[in-house]
Backbone as CSV, one residue per row, in Angstrom:
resi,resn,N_x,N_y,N_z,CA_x,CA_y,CA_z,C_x,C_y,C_z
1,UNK,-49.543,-9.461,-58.696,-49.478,-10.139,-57.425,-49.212,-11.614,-57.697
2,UNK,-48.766,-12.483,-56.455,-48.089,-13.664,-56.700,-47.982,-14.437,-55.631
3,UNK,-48.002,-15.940,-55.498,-47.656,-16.171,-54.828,-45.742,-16.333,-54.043
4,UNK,-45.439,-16.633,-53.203,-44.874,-16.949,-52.327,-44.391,-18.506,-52.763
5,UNK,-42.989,-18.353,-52.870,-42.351,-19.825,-52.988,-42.882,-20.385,-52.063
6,UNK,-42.785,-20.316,-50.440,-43.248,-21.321,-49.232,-44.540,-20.935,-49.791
7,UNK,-45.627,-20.565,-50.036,-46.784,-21.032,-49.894,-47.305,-21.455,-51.699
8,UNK,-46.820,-21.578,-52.073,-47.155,-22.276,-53.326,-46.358,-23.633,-53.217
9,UNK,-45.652,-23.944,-52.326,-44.555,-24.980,-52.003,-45.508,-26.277,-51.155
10,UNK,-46.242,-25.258,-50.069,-47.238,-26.079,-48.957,-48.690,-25.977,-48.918
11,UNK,-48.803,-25.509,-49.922,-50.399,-25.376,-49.950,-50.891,-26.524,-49.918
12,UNK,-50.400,-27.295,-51.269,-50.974,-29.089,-51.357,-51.170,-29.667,-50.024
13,UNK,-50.322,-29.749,-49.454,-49.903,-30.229,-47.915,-50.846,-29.612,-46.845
14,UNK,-51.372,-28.612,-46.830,-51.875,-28.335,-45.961,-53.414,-28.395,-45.787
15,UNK,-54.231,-28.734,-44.885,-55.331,-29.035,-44.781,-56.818,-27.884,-44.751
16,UNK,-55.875,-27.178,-44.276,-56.712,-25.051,-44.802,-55.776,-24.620,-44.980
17,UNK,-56.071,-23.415,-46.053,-55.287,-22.466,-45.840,-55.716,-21.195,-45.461
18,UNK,-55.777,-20.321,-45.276,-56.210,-18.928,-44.823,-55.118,-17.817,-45.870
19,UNK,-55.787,-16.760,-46.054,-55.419,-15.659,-47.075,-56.297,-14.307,-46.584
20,UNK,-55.822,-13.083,-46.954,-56.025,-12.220,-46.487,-56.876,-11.375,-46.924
21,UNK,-56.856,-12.009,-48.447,-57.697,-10.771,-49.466,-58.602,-11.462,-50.417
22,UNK,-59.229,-11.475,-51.050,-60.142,-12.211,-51.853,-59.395,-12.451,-53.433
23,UNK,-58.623,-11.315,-53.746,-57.959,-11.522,-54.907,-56.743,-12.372,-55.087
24,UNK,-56.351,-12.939,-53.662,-55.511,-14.399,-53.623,-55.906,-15.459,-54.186
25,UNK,-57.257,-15.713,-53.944,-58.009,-17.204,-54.451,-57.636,-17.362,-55.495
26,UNK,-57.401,-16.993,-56.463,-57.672,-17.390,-58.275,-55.794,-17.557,-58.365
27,UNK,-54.840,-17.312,-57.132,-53.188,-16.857,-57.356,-53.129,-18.975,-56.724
28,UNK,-54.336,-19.322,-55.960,-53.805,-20.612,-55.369,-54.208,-21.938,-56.418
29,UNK,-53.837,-23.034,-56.420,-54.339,-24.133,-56.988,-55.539,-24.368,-56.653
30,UNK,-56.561,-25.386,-57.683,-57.629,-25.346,-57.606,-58.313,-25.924,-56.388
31,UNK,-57.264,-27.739,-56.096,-57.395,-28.145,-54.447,-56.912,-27.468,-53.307
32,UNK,-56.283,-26.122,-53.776,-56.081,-25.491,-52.389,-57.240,-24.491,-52.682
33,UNK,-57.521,-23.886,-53.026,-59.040,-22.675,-53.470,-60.038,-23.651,-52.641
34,UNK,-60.004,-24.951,-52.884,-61.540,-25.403,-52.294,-60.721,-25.731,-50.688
35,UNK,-59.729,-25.503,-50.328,-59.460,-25.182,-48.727,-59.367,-23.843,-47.835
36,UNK,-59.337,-22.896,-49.227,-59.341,-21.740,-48.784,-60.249,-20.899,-47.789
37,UNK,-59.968,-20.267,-47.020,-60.855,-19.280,-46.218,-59.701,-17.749,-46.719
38,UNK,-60.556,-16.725,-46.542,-59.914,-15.300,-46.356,-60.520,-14.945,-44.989
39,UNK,-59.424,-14.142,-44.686,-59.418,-14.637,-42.980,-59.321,-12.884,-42.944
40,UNK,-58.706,-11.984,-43.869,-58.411,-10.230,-43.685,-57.340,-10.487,-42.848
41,UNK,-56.661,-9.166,-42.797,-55.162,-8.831,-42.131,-55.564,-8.510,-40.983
42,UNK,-55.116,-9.174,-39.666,-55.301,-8.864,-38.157,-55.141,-7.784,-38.285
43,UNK,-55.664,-6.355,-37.360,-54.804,-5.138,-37.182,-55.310,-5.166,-35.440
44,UNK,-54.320,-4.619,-34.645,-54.437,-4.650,-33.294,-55.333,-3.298,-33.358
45,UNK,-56.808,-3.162,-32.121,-57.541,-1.914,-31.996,-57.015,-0.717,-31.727
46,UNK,-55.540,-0.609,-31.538,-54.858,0.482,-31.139,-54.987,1.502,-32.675
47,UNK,-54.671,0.794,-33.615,-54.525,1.332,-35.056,-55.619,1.432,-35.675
48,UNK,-56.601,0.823,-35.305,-58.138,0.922,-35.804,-58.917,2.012,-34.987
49,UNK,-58.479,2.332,-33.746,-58.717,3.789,-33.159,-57.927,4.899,-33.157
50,UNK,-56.948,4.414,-33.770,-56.043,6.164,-34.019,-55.278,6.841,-33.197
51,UNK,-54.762,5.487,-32.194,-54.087,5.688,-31.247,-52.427,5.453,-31.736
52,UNK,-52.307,6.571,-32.760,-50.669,6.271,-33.369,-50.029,5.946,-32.392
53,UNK,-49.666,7.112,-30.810,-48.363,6.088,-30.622,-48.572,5.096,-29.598
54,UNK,-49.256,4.706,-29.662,-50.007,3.403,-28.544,-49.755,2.204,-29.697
55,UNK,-49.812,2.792,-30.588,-50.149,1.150,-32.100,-48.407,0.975,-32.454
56,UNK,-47.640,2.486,-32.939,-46.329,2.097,-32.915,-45.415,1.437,-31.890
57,UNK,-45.336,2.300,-30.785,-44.754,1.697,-29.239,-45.586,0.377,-28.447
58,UNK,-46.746,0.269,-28.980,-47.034,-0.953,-27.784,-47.794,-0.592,-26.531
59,UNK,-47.524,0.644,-26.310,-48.056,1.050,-24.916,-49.342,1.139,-24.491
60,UNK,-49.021,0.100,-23.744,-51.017,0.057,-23.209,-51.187,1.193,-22.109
């Protein structure tokens, strides 16, 4: 795993960063690690209840 040209590009620059997984931290620089939060991958409740085609199509 690896980072991302844009985010190894703007990390310095940026004032937080947010990441998804815990095994990112040690992939960022050391002044971006102490801005870091892991934030987990949004998933909409449609897909977290098993509502396949409500989560693929959208359909509320």
């Amino acid at each position: 795993m690896r980072l991302g040209l844009a985010n190894r590009t703007l990390a310095h620059a940026a004032t937080r960063v947010a990441v998804s997984s815990e095994p990112t931290l040690p992939l960022l620089s050391e002044s971006a690690q102490c801005i870091a939060t892991v934030t987990g991958n949004p998933v909409r409740p449609e897909v977290l209840m098993g509502q396949a085609v409500k989560a693929v199509h959208g359909l509320g």
